[in-house]
C-alpha positions as CSV (number, residue, x, y, z in Angstrom):
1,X,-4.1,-81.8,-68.2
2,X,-6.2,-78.4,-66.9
3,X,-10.0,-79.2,-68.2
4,X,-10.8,-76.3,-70.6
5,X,-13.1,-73.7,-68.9
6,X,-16.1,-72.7,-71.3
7,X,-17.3,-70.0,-72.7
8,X,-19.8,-69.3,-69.7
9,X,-16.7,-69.7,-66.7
10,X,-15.0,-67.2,-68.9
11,X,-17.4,-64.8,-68.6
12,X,-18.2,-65.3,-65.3
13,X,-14.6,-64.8,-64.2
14,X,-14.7,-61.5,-66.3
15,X,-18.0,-60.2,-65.1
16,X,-19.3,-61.4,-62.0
17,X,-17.7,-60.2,-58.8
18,X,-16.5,-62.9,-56.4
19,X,-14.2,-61.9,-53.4
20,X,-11.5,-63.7,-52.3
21,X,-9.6,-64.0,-48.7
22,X,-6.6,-62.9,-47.7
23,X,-5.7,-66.5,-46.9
24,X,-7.5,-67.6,-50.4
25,X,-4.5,-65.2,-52.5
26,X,-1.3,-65.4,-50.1
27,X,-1.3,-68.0,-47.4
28,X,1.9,-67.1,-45.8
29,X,0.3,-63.7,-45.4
30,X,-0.7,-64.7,-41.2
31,X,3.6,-64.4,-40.6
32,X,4.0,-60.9,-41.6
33,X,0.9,-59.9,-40.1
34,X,1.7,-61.1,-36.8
35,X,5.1,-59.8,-36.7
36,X,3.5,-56.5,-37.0
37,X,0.5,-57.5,-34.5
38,X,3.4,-57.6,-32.0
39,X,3.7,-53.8,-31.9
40,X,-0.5,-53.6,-32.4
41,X,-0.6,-55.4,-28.9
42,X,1.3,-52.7,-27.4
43,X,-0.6,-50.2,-28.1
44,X,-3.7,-51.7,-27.0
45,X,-2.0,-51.5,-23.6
46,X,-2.9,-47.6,-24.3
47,X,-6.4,-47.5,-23.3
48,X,-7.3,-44.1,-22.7
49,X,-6.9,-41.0,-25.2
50,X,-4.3,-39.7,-23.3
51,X,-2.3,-42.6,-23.1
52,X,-2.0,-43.1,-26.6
53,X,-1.1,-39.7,-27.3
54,X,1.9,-40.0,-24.8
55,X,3.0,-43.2,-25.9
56,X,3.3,-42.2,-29.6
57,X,5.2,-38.7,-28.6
58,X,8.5,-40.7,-27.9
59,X,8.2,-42.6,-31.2
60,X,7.2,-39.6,-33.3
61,X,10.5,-38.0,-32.1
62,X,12.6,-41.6,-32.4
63,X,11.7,-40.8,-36.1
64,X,12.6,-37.3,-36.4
65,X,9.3,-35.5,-36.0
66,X,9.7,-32.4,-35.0
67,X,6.7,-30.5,-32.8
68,X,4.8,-27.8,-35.3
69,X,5.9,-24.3,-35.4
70,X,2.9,-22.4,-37.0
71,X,4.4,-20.5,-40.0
72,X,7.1,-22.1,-40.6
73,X,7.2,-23.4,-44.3
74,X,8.0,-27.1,-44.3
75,X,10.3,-28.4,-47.2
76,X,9.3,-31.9,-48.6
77,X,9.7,-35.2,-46.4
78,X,10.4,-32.8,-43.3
79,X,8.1,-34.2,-40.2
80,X,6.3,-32.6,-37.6
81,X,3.6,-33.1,-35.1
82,X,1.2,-31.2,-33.3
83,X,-0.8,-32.2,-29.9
84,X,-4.2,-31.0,-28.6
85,X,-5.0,-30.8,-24.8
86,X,-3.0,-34.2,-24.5
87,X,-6.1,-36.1,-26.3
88,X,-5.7,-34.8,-29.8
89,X,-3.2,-35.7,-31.9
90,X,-1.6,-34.7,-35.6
91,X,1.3,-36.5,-37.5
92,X,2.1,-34.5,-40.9
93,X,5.1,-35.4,-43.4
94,X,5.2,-32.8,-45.9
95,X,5.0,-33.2,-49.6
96,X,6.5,-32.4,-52.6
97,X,3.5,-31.0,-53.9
98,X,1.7,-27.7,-52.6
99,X,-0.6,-28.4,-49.8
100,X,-2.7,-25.9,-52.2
101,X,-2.6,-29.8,-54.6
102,X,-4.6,-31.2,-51.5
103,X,-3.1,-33.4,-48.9
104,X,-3.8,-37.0,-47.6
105,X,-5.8,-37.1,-44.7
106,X,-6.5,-40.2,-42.4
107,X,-8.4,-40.0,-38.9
108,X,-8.6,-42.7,-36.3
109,X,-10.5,-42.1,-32.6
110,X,-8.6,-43.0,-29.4
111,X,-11.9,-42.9,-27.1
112,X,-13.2,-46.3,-26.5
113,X,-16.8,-47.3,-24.6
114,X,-15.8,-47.2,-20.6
115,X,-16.8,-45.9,-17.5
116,X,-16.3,-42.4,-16.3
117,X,-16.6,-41.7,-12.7
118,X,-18.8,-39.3,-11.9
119,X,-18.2,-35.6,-9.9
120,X,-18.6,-36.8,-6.8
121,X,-17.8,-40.9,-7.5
122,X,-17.1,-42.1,-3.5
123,X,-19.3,-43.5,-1.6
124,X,-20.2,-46.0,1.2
125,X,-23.3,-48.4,1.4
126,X,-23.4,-51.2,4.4
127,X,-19.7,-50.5,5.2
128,X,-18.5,-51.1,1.1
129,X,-16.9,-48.3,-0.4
130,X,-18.0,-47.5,-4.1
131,X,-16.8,-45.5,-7.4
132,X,-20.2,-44.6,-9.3
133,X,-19.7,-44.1,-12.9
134,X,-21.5,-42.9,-15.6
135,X,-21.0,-45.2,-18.9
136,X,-19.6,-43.4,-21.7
137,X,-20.4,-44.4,-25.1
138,X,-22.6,-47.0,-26.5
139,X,-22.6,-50.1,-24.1
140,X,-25.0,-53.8,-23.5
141,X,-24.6,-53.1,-19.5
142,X,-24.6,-56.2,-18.1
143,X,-21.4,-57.0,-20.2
144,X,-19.8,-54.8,-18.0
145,X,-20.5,-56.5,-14.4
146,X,-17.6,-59.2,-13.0
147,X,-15.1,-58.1,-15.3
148,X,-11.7,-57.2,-13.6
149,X,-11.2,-53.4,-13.9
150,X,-8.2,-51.0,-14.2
151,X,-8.5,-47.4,-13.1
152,X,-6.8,-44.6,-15.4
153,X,-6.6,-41.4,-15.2
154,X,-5.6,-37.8,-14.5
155,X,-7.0,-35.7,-11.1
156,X,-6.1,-32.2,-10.2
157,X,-5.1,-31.3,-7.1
158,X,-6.1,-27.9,-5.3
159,X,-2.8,-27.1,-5.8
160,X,-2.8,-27.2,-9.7
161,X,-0.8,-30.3,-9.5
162,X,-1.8,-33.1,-11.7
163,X,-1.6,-36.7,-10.6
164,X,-1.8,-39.7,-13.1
165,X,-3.4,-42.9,-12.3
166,X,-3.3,-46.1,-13.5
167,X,-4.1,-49.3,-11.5
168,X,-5.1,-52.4,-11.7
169,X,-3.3,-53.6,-14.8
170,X,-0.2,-55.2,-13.2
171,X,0.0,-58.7,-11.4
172,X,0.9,-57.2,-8.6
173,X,-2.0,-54.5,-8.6
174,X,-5.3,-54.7,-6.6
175,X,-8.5,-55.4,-9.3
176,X,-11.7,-53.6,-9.1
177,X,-15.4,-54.8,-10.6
178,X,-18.8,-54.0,-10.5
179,X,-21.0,-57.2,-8.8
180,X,-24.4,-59.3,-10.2
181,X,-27.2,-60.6,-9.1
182,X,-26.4,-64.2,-7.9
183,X,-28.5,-66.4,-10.1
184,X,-30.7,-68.2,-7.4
185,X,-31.9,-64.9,-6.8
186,X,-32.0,-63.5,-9.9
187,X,-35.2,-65.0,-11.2
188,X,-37.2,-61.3,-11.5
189,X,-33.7,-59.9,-12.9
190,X,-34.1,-62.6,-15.7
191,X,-37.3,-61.8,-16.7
192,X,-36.4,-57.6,-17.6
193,X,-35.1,-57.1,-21.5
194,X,-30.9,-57.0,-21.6
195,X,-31.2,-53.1,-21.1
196,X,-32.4,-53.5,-17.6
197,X,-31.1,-56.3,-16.6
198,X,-28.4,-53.9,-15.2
199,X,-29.3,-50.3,-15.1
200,X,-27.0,-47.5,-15.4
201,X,-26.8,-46.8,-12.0
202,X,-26.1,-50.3,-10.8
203,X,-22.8,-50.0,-12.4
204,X,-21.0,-49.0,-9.2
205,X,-17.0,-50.1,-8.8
206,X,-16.1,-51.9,-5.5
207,X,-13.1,-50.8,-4.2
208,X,-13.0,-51.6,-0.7
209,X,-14.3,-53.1,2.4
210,X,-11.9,-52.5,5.7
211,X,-13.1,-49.7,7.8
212,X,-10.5,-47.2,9.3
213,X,-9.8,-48.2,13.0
214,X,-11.3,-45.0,14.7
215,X,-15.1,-45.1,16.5
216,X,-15.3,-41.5,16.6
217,X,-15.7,-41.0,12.5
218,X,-18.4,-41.9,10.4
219,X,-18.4,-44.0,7.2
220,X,-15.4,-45.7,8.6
221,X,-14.7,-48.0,4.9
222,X,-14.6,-44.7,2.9
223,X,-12.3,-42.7,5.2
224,X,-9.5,-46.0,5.1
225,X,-10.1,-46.0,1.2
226,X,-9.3,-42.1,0.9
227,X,-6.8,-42.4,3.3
228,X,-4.9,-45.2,0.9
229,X,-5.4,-42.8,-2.0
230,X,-3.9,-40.0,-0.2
231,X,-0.6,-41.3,1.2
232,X,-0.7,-43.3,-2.6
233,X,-1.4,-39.9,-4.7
234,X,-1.5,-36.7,-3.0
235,X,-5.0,-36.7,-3.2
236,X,-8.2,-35.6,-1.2
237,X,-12.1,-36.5,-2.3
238,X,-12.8,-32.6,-3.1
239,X,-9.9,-33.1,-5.7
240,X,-12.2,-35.8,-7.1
241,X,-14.3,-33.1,-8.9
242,X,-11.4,-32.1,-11.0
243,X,-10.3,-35.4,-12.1
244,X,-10.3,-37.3,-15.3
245,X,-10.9,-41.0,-14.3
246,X,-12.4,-43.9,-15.9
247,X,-12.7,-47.9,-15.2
248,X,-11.8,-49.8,-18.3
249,X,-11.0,-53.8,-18.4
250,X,-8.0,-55.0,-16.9
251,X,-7.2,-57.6,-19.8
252,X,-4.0,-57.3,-21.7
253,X,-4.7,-58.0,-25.5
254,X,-4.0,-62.0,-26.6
255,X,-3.5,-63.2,-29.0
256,X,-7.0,-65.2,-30.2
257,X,-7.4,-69.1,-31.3
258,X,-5.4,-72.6,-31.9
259,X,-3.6,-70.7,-35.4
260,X,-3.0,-67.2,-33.4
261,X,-5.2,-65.4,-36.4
262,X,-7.1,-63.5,-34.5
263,X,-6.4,-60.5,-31.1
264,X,-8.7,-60.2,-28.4
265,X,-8.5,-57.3,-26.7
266,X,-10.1,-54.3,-25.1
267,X,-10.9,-50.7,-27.1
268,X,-10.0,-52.1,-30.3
269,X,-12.9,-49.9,-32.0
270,X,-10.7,-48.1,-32.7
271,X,-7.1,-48.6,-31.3
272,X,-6.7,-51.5,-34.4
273,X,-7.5,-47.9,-37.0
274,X,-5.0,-45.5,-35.4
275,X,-2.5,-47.8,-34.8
276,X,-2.6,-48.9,-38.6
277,X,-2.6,-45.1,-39.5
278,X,0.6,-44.0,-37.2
279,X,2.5,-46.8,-38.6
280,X,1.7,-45.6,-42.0
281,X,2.4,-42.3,-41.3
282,X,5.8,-43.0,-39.8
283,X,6.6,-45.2,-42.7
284,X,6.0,-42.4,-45.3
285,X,8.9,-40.9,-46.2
286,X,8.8,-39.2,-49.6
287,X,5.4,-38.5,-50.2
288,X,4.1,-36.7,-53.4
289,X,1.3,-34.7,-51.3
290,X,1.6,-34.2,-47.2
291,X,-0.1,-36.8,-45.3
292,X,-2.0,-35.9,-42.3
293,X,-2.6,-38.3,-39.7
294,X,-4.7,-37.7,-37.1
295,X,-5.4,-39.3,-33.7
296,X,-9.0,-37.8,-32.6
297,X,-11.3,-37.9,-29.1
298,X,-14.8,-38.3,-28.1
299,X,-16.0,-40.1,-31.1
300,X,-17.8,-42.8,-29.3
301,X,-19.8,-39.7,-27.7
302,X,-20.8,-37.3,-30.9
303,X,-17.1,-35.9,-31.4
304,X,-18.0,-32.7,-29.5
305,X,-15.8,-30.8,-27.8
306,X,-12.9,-28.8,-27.7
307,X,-10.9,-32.5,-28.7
308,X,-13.9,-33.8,-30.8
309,X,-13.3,-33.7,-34.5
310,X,-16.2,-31.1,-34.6
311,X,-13.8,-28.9,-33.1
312,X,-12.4,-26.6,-35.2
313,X,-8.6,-27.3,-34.2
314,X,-8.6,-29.8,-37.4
315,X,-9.7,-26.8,-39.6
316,X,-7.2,-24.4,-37.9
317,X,-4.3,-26.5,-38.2
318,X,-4.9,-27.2,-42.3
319,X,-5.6,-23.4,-41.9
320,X,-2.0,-22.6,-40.8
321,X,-0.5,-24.7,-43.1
322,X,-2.0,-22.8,-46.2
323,X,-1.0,-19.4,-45.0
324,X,2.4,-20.6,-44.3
325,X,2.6,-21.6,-48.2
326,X,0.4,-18.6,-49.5
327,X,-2.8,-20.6,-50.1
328,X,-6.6,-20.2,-49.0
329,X,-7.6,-23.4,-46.6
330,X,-11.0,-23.5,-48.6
331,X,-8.6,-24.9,-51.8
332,X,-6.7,-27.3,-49.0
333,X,-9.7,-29.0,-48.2
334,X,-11.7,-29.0,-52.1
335,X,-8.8,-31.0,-53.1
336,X,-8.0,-33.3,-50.3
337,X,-8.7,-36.6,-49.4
338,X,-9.7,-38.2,-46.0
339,X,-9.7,-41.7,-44.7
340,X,-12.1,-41.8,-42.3
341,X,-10.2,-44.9,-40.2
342,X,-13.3,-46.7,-38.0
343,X,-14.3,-50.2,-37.7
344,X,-16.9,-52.0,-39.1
345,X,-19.2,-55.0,-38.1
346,X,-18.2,-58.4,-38.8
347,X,-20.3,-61.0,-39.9
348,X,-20.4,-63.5,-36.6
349,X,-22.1,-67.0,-37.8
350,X,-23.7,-66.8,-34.0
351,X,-25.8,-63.7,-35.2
352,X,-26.7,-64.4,-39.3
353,X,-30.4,-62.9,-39.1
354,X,-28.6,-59.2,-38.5
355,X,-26.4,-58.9,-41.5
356,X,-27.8,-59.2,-45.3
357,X,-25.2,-62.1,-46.8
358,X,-24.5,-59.3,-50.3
359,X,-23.4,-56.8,-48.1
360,X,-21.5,-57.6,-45.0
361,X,-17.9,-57.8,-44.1
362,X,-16.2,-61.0,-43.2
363,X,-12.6,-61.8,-41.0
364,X,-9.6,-61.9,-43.5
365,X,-11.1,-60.5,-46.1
366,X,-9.1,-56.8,-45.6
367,X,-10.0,-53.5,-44.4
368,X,-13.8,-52.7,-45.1
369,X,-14.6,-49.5,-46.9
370,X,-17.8,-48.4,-46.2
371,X,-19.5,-45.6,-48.6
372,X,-21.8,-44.6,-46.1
373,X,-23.0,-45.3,-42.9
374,X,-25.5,-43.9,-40.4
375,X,-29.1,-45.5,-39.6
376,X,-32.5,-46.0,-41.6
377,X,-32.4,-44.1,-44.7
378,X,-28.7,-42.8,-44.4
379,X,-29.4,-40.4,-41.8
380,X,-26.3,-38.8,-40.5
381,X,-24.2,-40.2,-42.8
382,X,-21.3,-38.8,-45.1
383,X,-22.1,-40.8,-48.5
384,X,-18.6,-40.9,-50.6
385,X,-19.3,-40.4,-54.1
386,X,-18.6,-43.1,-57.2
387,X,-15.6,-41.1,-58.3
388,X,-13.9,-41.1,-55.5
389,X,-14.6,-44.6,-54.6
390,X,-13.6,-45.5,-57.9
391,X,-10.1,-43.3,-57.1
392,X,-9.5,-45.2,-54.0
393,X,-10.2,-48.8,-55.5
394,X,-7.9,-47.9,-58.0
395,X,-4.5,-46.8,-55.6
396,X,-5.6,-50.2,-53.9
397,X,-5.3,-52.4,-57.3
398,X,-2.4,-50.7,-57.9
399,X,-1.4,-51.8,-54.4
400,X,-2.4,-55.2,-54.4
401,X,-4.5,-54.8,-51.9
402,X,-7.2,-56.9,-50.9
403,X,-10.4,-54.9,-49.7
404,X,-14.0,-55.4,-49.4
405,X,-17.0,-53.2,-49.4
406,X,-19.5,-53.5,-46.9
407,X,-22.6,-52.2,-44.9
408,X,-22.6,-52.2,-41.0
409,X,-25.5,-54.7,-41.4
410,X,-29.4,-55.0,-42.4
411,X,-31.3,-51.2,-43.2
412,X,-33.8,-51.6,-40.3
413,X,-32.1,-53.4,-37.5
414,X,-29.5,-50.9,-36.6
415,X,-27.0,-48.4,-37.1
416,X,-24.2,-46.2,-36.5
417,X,-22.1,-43.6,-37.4
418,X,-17.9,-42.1,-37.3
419,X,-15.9,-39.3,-37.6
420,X,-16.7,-39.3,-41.6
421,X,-19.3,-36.7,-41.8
422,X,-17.8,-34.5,-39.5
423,X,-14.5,-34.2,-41.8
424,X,-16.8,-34.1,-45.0
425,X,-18.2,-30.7,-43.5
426,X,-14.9,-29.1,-44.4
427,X,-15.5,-29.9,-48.2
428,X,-12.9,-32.8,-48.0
429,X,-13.9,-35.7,-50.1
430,X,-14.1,-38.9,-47.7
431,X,-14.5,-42.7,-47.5
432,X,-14.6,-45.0,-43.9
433,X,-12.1,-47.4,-44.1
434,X,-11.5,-50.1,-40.7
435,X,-11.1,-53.5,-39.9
436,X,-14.1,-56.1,-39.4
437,X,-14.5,-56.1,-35.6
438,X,-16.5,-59.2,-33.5
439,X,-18.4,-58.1,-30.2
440,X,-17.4,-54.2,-31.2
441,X,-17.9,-52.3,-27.7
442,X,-17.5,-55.3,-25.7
443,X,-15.4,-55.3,-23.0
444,X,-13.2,-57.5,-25.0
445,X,-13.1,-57.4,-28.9
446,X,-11.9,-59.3,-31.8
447,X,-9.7,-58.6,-34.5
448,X,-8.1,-60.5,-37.1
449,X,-4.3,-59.8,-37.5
450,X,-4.3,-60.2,-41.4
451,X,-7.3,-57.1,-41.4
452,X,-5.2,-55.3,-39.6
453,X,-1.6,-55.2,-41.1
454,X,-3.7,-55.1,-44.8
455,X,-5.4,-51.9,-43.4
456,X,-2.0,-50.4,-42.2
457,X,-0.9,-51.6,-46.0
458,X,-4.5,-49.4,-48.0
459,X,-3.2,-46.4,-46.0
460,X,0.6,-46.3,-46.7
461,X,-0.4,-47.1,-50.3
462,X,-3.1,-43.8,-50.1
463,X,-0.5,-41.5,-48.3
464,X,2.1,-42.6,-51.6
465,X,0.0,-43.4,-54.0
466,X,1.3,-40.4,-57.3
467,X,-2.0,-40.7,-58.9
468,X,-4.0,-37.4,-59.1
469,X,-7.4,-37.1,-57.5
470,X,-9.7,-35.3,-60.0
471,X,-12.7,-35.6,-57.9
C-alpha cells in the first residue's frame, strides 16, 4: 500500500517548481528521437550556408512548395519558398487567418565558426604550400590545429563562371590541417594564456609539399598545387580573389556514447535549430496563421550584411505579403510571433564554477527558452516579456512538451547574443528557443537526440497551436 503523502509533499508538489527529464516522464522517448536524428545527421553533412540552402530546395519542392511570386495572394495551406543570394532562406505555409492576424515566425542561422581564406590565401614557405585564413566567428584557436579539414566553397572565374568546391570529406579525398608546436619544443608555447597559444595568423592550411618539375620557375610547390587546382576546377590564383572558400572539419556527425543518446558533430550551433524548424515547417499543413520559417546567415559574425538578418530582405518579404492581402507590414509584425531558434549552453559537470546550478540548462531536459540573453547587465539583448512567455508555456502544456528555462551561464563570466534582437527591431514579439549544446563552437559539438526531436516537437506545436496571442 502507497504511504500517504502529507500535507507539506502536497504542497510542495503544488507549489514548488521541480523539473523533470525527458527520460524521467517517457523512457521510450530515445527510439523516436533517434529515428528522426537519422535525417538530423544528414543535414549536418551541410556545413556551409549555401549547402543547406541547396539541400533543402529539392525537399521543399518533394513537398509541394512552390517558389514565391510577389503579389500573388496565397489561399490557406498553399506553400511557397523564397531564397536569398543562395545563403538566405524562407519556408511560408499560408494560413487561414489574415497575415494582418500576425503570422508564426521561427529563425535558425546556417553560419557556423570556420575558417575563411583570405583574398590572396596561397602561399609558399620552405617549399610547403599554404591556404591562410582568417577565422570567422567566435573560436578557442588552438582547437582548431591537427584537425582533419574539408574545403567548401564557391570561386568565380574571370569568365563569370562559378565553380563549387568541396573536398576533403570523402574516404577517398586528400585531408588538409593546420600543424602545432611539437611538445618537446613547445615549453615557451605552454607558458602563453589559451588565446596565444595559437595566434590568428598561425592558423595556416597545408595543402601540399611536391614541387613542380621545372628549374626555371620559382616557388616550385605552389605552381604544382595550382596546377592540380586548375586541370581539377578551371581555376587560376587571380580567381582566388573572387571566391567563397572556407576550411571546416572533415568529421561526419556520430552518433555519441554506449546508449547512442547523444550526436557529435560539427556546426551544430546552429544546424540542430534549423533543422528542427524545416522539419516543422514541412510538417505543417493546415495552419490557423502562416508560418514563416526562416534559414538566416552571418549570425556568428553580427548578422550584417546583405544575408544577415539585419538586412531588410526579412522586412520586405513580410512587406510583400501584406500588400498582396491589403494590409500595412507595421500590423504584420505588432501581432506576430518569432522563435528566435539558437542554442544554449549546457551545463558540462567538467566546468561547474561557470554556470549558477538555478539557472542553467541540462541534456535531456528539452529545448531551452531563454528570455534574454546578451552579456553583463543584458546588454544587447532582446528581453521577451511575462506575457508572452506566459503564451508560449502555455501552447507547450497544451503540447506536452517538456522545456526548461535557462541563462547561458553566471552574469559576470561571459556572454553572448542571437538573431533575437535583431527580429524584435521589427516590433515582433520574440523568445530564443535551442537545444543545450556541449563544447558549442568546437570543432566538434554535442547534442542530445531527445533535445532535439522535442525542439522540432515546441515548434510544430507554435506553428499549430489555435490559441490567440493577445500580447
Amino acid at each position: 500500500m502507497a504511504e500517504k503523502k502529507s500535507k507539506g509533499q502536497k504542497l510542495a508538489e503544488e507549489l514548488l517548481y521541480k523539473p523533470k527529464s525527458i527520460p524521467e516522464k517517457d523512457p521510450k522517448f530515445l527510439e523516436e528521437a533517434s529515428k528522426f536524428c537519422e535525417g538530423y545527421k544528414e543535414f549536418l553533412a551541410n556545413k556551409t550556408e549555401r549547402e543547406a540552402v541547396a539541400y533543402a530546395i529539392p525537399i521543399l519542392k518533394k513537398h509541394k512548395y512552390t517558389e514565391y511570386v510577389p503579389g500573388k495572394k496565397y489561399k490557406a495551406g498553399e506553400k511557397f519558398y523564397m531564397v536569398n543570394r543562395d545563403k538566405d532562406l524562407i519556408m511560408c505555409t499560408k494560413g487561414k487567418k489574415p497575415v494582418s492576424e500576425g503570422i508564426r515566425v521561427s529563425v535558425a542561422h546556417l553560419d557556423s565558426p570556420r575558417l575563411d581564406f583570405k583574398p590572396h590565401p596561397l602561399f609558399e614557405a620552405s617549399e610547403m604550400v599554404y591556404f591562410k585564413t582568417h577565422y570567422y566567428g567566435g573560436i578557442k584557436k588552438y582547437q582548431w590545429t591537427t584537425v582533419p579539414m574539408s574545403i567548401r566553397g564557391v570561386v568565380m572565374t574571370k569568365d563569370g563562371k562559378k565553380v563549387t568546391i568541396n573536398i576533403g570529406e570523402e574516404e577517398s579525398d586528400p585531408s588538409f590541417l593546420i600543424t602545432d608546436l611539437l611538445v618537446h619544443l613547445a615549453r615557451d608555447q605552454m607558458q602563453k594564456t589559451a588565446s596565444k597559444v595559437v595566434e590568428g595568423e598561425q592558423l595556416n592550411l597545408l595543402i601540399g609539399s611536391w614541387p613542380y618539375d621545372d628549374d626555371k620557375v620559382s616557388n616550385k610547390a605552389k605552381l604544382a598545387i595550382m596546377d592540380i587546382l586548375n586541370k581539377k576546377y578551371g581555376i587560376t590564383e587571380g580567381d582566388l580573389e573572387a571566391a567563397e572558400l572556407c576550411a571546416v572539419p572533415a568529421f561526419k556527425a556520430r552518433d555519441l556514447g554506449f546508449d547512442r543518446s547523444m550526436i557529435a558533430g560539427y556546426g551544430q550551433d546552429d544546424s540542430s535549430c534549423a533543422y528542427a524548424e524545416f522539419r516543422a515547417e514541412i510538417d505543417t499543413k493546415d495552419p490557423e496563421y502562416t508560418t514563416m520559417t526562416i534559414f538566416a546567415d552571418k549570425e556568428e559574425t553580427g548578422s550584417d550584411g546583405v544575408t544577415g538578418m539585419a538586412s531588410y530582405f526579412f522586412r520586405d518579404f513580410v512587406e510583400d505579403l501584406a500588400q498582396s492581402e491589403g494590409c500595412e507590414v507595421r500590423h504584420v509584425m505588432r501581432n506576430s510571433l518569432c522563435l528566435s531558434a539558437d542554442v544554449g549552453a549546457g551545463f558540462d559537470p567538467a566546468w561547474p564554477e561557470v554556470w549558477e546550478s538555478n539557472n542553467c540548462a541540462f541534456m535531456n531536459y528539452g529545448p531551452i527558452l531563454a528570455k534574454y540573453d546578451g552579456a553583463g547587465g543584458k546588454y544587447s539583448t532582446n528581453d521577451a516579456s511575462a506575457e508572452l512567455v506566459n503564451y508560449v508555456h502555455r501552447i507547450f502544456r497544451e503540447a506536452d512538451i517538456t522545456w526548461q528555462m535557462a541563462e547561458l551561464g553566471k552574469i559576470d563570466v561571459g556572454g553572448g547574443g542571437t538573431i533575437a534582437s535583431y527580429i524584435s527591431l521589427n516590433n515582433i514579439d520574440t523568445i530564443d528557443i535551442g537545444v543545450p549544446v556541449l563544447s558549442m563552437h568546437a570543432p566538434v559539438e554535442v547534442v542530445a537526440k531527445a533535445d532535439e526531436y522535442m525542439l522540432y516537437k515546441a515548434i510544430y506545436a507554435v506553428y499549430n497551436s489555435k490559441l490567440p496571442k493577445e500580447i
